[in-house]
DOMITOR-37019 format. One record per residue: residue in one letter; z, y, x of N, C-alpha, C, CB in turn. Coordinates in steps of 0.001 Angstrom, whole numbers, plus 500000, padded with zeros to 6 digits. Atoms other than C-alpha are relative to their C-alpha. Glycine has a CB too. Layout:
DOMITOR-37019
AZYXZYXZYXZYX;...
***
This chain:
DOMITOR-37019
X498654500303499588677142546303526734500441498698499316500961501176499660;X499216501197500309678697542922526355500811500134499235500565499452500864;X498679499884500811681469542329523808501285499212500734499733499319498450;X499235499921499317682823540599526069499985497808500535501340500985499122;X500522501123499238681896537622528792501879498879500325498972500902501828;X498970500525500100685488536094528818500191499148499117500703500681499967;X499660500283501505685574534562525362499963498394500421498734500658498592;X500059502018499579684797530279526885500722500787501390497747498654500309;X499304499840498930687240529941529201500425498154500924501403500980499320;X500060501217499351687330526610531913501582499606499535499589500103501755;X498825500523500310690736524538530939500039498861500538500276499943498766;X499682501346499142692165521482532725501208499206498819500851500489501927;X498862500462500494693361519192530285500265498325500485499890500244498417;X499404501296498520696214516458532113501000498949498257502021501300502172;X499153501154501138697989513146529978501302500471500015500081498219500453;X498668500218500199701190513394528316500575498977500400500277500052498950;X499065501269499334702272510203529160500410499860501314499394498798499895;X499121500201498606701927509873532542500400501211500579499232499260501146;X498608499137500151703980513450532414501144499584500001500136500613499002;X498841500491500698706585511867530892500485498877501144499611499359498366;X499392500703499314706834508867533200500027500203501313499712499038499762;X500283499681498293706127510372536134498992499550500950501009499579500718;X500510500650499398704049509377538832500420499285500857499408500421500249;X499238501072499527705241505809540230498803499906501186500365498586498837;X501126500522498872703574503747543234499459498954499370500532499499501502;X500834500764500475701687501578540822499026500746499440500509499159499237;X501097499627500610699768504156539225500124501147500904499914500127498403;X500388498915498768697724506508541841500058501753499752498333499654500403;X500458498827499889697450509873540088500664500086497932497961500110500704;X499803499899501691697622511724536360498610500146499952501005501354499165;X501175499878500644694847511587534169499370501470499850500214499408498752;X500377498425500436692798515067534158498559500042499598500206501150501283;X501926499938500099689487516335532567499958501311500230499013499587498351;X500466498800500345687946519548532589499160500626498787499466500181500878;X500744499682500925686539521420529727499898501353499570500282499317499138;X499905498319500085685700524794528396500396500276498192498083500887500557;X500144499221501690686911526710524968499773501289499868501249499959499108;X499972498595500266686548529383523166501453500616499400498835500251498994;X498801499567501335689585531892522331500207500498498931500688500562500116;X499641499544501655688566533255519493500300498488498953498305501005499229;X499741501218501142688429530011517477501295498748500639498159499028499736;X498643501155499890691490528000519215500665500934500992499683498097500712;X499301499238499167693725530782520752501310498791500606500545501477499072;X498720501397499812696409527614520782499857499734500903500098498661499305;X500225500825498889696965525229523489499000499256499440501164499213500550;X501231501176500207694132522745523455500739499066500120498708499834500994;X499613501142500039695045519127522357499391499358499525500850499820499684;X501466500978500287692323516130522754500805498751499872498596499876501431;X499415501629499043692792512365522972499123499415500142500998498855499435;X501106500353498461691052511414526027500638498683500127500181501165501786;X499688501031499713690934508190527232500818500492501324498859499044500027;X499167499612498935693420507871530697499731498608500461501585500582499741;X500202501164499078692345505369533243501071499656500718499003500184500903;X499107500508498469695413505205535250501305499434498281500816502077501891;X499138500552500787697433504484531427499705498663499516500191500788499048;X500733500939500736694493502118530339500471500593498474500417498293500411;X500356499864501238694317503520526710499975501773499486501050499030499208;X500574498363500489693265506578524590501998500621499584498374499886497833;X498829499401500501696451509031524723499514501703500163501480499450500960;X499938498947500277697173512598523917499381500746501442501375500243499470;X499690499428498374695899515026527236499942501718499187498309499488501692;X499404498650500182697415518637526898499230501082500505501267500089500606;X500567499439499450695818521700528204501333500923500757498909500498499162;X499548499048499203697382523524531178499927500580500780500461499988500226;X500262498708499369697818526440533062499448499727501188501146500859500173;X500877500100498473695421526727536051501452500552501016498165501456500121;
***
């Protein structure tokens, strides 16, 4: 019996910034990656800093809810 196949879970993490400013008609989209954690060792939100092609530079990207 498994202890339990849930424990890495897929996460979509998107930029704070272009959150914050919204999405204009100069920049096409928000920045997103995909990645997987585990919850025993970071039950938290996940917080990386990813580069963001549509900000041009390395900013904060958040993890959120599918």
């Amino acid at each position: 019996m498994s202890k339990g196949k849930d424990i890495r879970t897929i996460v979509i993490l998107e930029c704070t910034c272009c959150v914050q400013k919204g999405v204009n008609k100069e920049s096409p989209g928000i920045s997103r990656y995909i990645t997987q954690k585990n919850r025993r060792n970071t039950p938290n939100i996940l917080e990386l800093k990813k580069f963001c092609s549509y900000c041009k530079k390395y900013t904060i990207h958040r993890e959120i809810k599918k």
